[in-house]
Structure formats: structure tokens, C-alpha cells
C-alpha positions in Angstrom: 69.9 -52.7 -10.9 72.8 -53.2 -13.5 74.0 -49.2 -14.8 74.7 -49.0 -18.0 77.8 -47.1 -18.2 78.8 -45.9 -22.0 82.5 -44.8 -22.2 82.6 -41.9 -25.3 85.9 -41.1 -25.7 87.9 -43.8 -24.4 91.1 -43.1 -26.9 91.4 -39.7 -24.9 93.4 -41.2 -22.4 96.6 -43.6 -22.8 95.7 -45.3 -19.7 93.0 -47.6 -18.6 89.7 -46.8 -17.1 89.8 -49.0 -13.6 86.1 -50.6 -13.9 83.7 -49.5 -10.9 82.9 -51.8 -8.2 78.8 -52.3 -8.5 76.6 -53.9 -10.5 77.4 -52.5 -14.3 77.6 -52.6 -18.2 80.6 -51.2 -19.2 80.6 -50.0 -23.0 83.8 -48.2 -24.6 83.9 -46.5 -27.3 87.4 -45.0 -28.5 86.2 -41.6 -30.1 82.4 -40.5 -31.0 81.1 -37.4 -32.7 79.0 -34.7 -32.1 75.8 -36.9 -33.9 76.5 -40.2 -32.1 76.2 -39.0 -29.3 71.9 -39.7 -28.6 72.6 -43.4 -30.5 75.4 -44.5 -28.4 74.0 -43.5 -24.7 70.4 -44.7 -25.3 69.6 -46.3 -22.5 72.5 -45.3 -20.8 72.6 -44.2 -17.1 76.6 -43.1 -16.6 77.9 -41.6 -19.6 81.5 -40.5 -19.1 82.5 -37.9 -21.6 86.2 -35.6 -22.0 85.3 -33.2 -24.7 82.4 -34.2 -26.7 79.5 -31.5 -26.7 76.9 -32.7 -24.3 73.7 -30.1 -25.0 70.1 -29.4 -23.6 68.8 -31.3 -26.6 70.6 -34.1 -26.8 69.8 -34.6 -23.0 65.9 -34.5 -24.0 66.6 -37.9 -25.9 67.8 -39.3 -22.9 65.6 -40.5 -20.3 67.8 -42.7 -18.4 71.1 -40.7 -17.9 71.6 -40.0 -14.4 75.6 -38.9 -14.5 77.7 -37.3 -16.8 80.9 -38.2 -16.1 83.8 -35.5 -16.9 87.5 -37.0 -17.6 88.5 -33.1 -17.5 88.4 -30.3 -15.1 86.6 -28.4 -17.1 83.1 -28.8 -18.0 82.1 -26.1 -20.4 81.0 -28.9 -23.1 78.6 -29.6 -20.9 75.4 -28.0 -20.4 74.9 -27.3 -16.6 71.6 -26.0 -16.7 69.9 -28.4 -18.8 71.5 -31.0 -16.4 70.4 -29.2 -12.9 67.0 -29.1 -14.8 66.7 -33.1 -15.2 68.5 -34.1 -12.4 71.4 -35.0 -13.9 74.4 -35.1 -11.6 77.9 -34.3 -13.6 80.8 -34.8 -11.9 84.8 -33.3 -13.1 87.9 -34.6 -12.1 90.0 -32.1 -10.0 93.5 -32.1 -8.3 95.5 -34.0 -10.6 97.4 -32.1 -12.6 98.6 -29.7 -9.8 102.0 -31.0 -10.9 102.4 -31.8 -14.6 100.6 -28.4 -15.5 102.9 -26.0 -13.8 105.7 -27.9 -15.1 104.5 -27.4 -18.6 103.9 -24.1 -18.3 107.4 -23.5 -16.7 108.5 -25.5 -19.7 106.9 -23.0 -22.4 108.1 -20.3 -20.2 111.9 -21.0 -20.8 111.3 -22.3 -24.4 110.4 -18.8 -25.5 112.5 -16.6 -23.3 115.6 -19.0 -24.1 114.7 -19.2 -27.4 115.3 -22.8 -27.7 113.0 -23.3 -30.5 115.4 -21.3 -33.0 118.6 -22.3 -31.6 117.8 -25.4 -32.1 116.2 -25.3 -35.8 119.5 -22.9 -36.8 121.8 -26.4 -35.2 119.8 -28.5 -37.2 120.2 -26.6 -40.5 124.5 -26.7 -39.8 124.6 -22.9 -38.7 126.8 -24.0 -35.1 128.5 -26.3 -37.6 129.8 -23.0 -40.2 130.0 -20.7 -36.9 133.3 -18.7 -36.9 133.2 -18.5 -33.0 132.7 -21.5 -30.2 128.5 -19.9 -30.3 126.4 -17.4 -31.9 123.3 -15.7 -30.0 121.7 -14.6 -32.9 118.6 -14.3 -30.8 118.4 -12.5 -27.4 117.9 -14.7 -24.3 116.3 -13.4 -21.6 116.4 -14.7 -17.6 113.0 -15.4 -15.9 114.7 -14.3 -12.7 113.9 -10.8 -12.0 111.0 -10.6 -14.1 107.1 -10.2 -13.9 104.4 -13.3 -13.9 100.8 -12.0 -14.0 98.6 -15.0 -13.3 95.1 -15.0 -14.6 92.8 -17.6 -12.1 94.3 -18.4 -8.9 93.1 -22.1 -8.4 95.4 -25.1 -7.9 96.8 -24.6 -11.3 97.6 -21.3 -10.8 98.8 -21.7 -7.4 101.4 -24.3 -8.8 102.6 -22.0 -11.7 103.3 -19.1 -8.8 105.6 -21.9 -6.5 107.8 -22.5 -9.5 107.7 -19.3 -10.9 108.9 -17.7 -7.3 111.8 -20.7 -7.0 112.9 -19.4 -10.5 112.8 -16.1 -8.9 110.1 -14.2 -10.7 107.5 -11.8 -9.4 104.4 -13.1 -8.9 101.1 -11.2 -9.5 97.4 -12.5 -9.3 94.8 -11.1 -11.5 91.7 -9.9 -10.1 88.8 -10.5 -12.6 88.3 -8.1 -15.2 85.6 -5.5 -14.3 85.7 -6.3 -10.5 84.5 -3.6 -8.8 86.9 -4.8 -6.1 89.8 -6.3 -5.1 90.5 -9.5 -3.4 93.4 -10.1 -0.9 96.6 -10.8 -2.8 95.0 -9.5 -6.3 96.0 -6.8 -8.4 93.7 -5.3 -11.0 93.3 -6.6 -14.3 94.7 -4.4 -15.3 97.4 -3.4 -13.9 98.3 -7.2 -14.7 98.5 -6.8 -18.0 100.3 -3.3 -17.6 103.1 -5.0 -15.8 103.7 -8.5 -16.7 107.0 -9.6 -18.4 104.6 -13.2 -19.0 100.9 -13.5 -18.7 99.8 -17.4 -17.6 96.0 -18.1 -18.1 94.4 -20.4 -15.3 90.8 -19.7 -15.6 87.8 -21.4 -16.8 86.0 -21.0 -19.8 82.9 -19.1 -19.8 80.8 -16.4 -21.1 82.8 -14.3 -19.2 86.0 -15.3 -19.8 85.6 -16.1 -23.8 88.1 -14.0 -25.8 89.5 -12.6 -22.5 93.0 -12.0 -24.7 92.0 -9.7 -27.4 92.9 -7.2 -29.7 92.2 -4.0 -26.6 93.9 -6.3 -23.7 97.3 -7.2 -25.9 97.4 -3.4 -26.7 97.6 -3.2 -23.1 100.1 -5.7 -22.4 104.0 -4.6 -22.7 105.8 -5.2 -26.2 108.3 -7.5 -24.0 105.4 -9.7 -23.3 105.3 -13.7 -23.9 101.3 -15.1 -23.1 101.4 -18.6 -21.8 97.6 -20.5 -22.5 97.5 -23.9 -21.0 93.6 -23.4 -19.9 91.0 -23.1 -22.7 91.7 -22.0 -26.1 88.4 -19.8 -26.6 90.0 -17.6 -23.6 91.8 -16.1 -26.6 90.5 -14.4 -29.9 92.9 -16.2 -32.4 93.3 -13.8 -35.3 94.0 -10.7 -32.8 96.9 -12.8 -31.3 98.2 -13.8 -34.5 98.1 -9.8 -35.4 99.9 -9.1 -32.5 102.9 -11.6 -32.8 103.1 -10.7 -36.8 103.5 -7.1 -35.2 105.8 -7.3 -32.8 102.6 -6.1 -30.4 104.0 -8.7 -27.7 107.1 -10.4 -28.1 105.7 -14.3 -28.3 103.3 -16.6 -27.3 103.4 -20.5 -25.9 99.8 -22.1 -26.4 98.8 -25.4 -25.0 95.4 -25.4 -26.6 93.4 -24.2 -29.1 89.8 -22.9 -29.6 88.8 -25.7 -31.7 90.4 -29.1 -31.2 92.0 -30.6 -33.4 92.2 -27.3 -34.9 91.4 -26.7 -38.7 94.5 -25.8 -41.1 92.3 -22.6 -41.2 93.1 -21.3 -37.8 95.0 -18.3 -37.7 97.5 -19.3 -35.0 98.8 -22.2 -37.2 100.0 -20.0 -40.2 103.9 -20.5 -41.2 104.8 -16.8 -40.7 104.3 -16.3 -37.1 106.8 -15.6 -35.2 108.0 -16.5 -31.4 104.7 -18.5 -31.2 105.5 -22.5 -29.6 102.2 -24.5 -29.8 102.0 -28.0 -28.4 99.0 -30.0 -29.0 96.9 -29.9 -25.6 99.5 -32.4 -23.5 100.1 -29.7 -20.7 97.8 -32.3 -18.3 99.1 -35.8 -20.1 102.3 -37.0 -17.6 101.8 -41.0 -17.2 100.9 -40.0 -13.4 98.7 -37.0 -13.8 96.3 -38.9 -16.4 96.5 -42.6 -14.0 95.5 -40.3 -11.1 92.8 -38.7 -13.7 91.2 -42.2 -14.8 91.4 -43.3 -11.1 89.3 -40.2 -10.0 86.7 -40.9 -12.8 85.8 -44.7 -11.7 86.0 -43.1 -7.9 83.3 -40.5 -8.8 81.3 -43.0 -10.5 81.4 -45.5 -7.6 80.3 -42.9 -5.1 76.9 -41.6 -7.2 76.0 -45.6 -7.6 76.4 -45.5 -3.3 74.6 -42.7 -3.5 77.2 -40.1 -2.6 78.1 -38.4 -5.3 81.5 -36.0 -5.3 82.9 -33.4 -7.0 79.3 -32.8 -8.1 79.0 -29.4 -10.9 76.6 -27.0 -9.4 
């Protein structure tokens, strides 16, 4: 039997999908919305999907999907439960941005706490140029070495952040989940994370127990000193309490990856011109050339081993 495979958001990545080896129809579409979705994969048996909403009732008007391809780790546009209910096998892509992530992150670390951003806007506007003296430091630098990195979800991801953080020479503390009752080997208390940290890094998933994790009571908590680094999920943060707290001075500055709603709406608090110390770039923490060839190379792989019957990295 020939699968239908139905490609949703093809213009997602800036590399090509490597087609798989059985029997197949291979359909591609470049970007879909939320109410094409039923249209485009009737009939469809592989539908490979990066962020498009796939929900419980869409999935009832599709008989013949068998696998939900992911082109993301994360799956939380996808619902799990209406999948394990049908049968539907959905499989992620894992382990290939171990390296561009933790760059980026290291990246956004140094932008803020160098405060490159300003320095370089002031150069660009002829300040350096009317400077009395060889420099000015209008704004204070500060060193990563000798300071604190609370890491929030200590997966591969994390794990990376914490090898270049300690080679910078940084302090390295893993978050235990909030609430926990107890604590894991090598994990400190939520909050005693947030109590210490010169620069919080989020690392974990998206869920109902993670949504809004960063709020108005947990950047009370944090030190004025500290910069929050988001390269995860942007509904692990309530927007408008972070906005508050940079327009504050609550924490000294932020460096966000992603947002809650992608693209976001000029209406989205974070994106206001009078924030300060706040560096957003527009969800390209994962994107190296490498990281996203070794991304579309995973999806065909995890498509070829559900049509041999083995499927891998399988979403329980």
C-alpha cells in the first residue's frame, strides 16, 4: 500500500525533507492554517506537522491518519491523548540541537550582560564618534565568570547550556520542579534557584504544569541583578508580568527566543518600545544549517521506521 504522506508546514524549515524509502505520496505544502488542516490530510496516513494545532476534533475527521509526524521536540500542539485514543503513533525529533541551542543561549547570555545591544545602537547613532575619551561605558558590563546559572529542565538542552556555562566559569545550579516534595540528586529547590541565580535559563517543556512557570510571584523572588534566558516555550512565561518587571527594574533584563504566540501580535506586551534590557530574537535558537539538516533527516528516519513497522521516538 502507497502512504499518503501530507507535508503541513514545509516553509518551516530552509532545508529539504529527504523523501522516505517505501511505497508513498508525498504532498507539501509550505504553510497551512489552523482550518486547513481536516481539508489538506483527508485521506492522509503520515501527516508531518512543526507547529500547527493538531486537536481531538480535528483527529475525529480523520480516519486514515496513522502518524503524526513532529519536525520539533516539542509536542504540546499536539493532542496526546486523543492520539493514544485512535491509535495514532506521533513521533518528535530529539538530539539535534544539543549544540546550536546552548550556543544561542550562551549568545543571549553575553549580549545582555555585555550590553552589546546599546553599545552598539550608541556607535551607530555617532556617540564613539563625539567621545572625548578612546571609550565610554556608559552602561555597566558585567563578567559571566563568577556568577550564578539556575537551569530550569535538565535534559540534553540543559545539560549543554551547563558545559558552556562551567567553561565560562559560572556556577551551575539545576532546578528541581516546583512543588516537589523532594529532591533529586544534583537539584536544588525551585526555589532556592530563583533565590540565587545571577541568570535563570528555561529548558523544560510546555505543559499544564509548566504554563506561566515565570510570573509575577516567581520574578519577585528572583534577585534585581537577574537576566531570564527563554529559548524553550514562550507560554512558560506570563508576558505582561515580565514586561512589569523589566519596566521596574524587578530583574535587570531578559533574552527571549520565543514567544507565547508565534508570530506574535503587535499586541503582545513583550514587544512594546519602552522595555528595557529585553533582546528578543525571533525563535532561531534551534535553526544552524546543521542542527535543522540533522532535524529533517530525523523526520524521514522516523517516518521510514513506522512504515517497517518500528516506530521510534514514539510520544507516550
Amino acid at each position: 500500500m502507497k502512504a499518503r504522506i501530507v507535508v503541513l508546514e514545509g516553509a518551516s524549515l530552509d532545508v529539504p525533507l529527504r523523501r522516505p524509502q517505501g511505497p508513498h505520496e508525498w504532498v507539501e505544502h509550505a504553510v497551512s492554517a489552523p482550518d486547513t488542516l481536516r481539508e489538506r490530510l483527508a485521506g492522509a496516513q503520515i501527516a508531518v506537522v512543526n507547529k500547527l494545532p493538531v486537536r481531538g476534533e480535528d483527529l475525529a475527521h480523520l480516519p486514515d491518519l496513522r502518524m503524526i509526524a513532529v519536525s520539533a521536540t516539542g509536542t504540546d500542539n499536539v493532542d496526546l491523548a486523543a492520539c493514544r485514543a485512535r491509535g495514532i503513533v506521533v513521533s518528535n525529533v530529539r538530539g539535534y540541537a544539543v549544540t546550536t541551542v546552548p550556543e544561542h543561549v550562551m549568545a543571549l547570555m553575553l549580549a545582555l550582560s555585555r550590553r552589546l545591544l546599546d553599545y552598539h545602537r550608541d556607535v551607530r547613532a555617532g556617540r564613539w564618534q563625539r567621545s572625548a575619551n578612546f571609550c565610554f561605558v556608559d552602561y555597566p558590563i558585567t563578567d559571566l565568570a563568577g556568577t550564578t546559572l539556575a537551569i530550569i529542565g535538565g535534559g540534553s538542552l540543559g545539560q549543554g547550556v551547563a558545559r558552556l556555562a562551567e567553561a565560562f566559569g559560572m556556577r551551575v545550579l539545576f532546578a528541581e520542579r516546583r512543588g516537589a516534595a523532594t529532591l533529586r540528586p544534583g537539584r536544588v529547590a525551585f526555589e532556592t534557584a530563583l533565590r540565587e541565580a545571577d541568570v535563570i535559563s528555561l529548558h523544560c517543556p510546555l505543559n499544564a504544569a509548566t504554563r506561566h512557570l515565570i510570573n509575577a510571584a516567581t520574578l519577585a523572588a528572583m534577585r534585581p541583578s537577574a537576566r531570564l534566558i527563554n529559548t524553550a516555550r514562550g507560554g512558560l512565561i506570563d508576558e505582561a508580568a515580565l514586561a512589569d518587571a523589566l519596566r521596574t527594574g524587578r530583574i535587570a533584563g531578559a533574552a527571549l527566543d520565543v514567544l507565547s504566540t508565534e508570530p506574535p501580535s503587535d499586541a503582545n506586551p513583550l514587544l512594546a518600545a519602552d522595555l528595557p534590557n529585553l533582546l528578543i530574537t525571533p525563535h532561531v535558537a534551534w535553526a544552524s544549517r546543521r542542527a535543522m539538516q540533522a532535524l529533517a533527516d530525523q523526520v524521514t528516519d522516523n517516518i521510514d521506521a513506522f512504515l517497517a513497522g518500528q516506530p521510534r521516538n514514539v510520544m507516550e
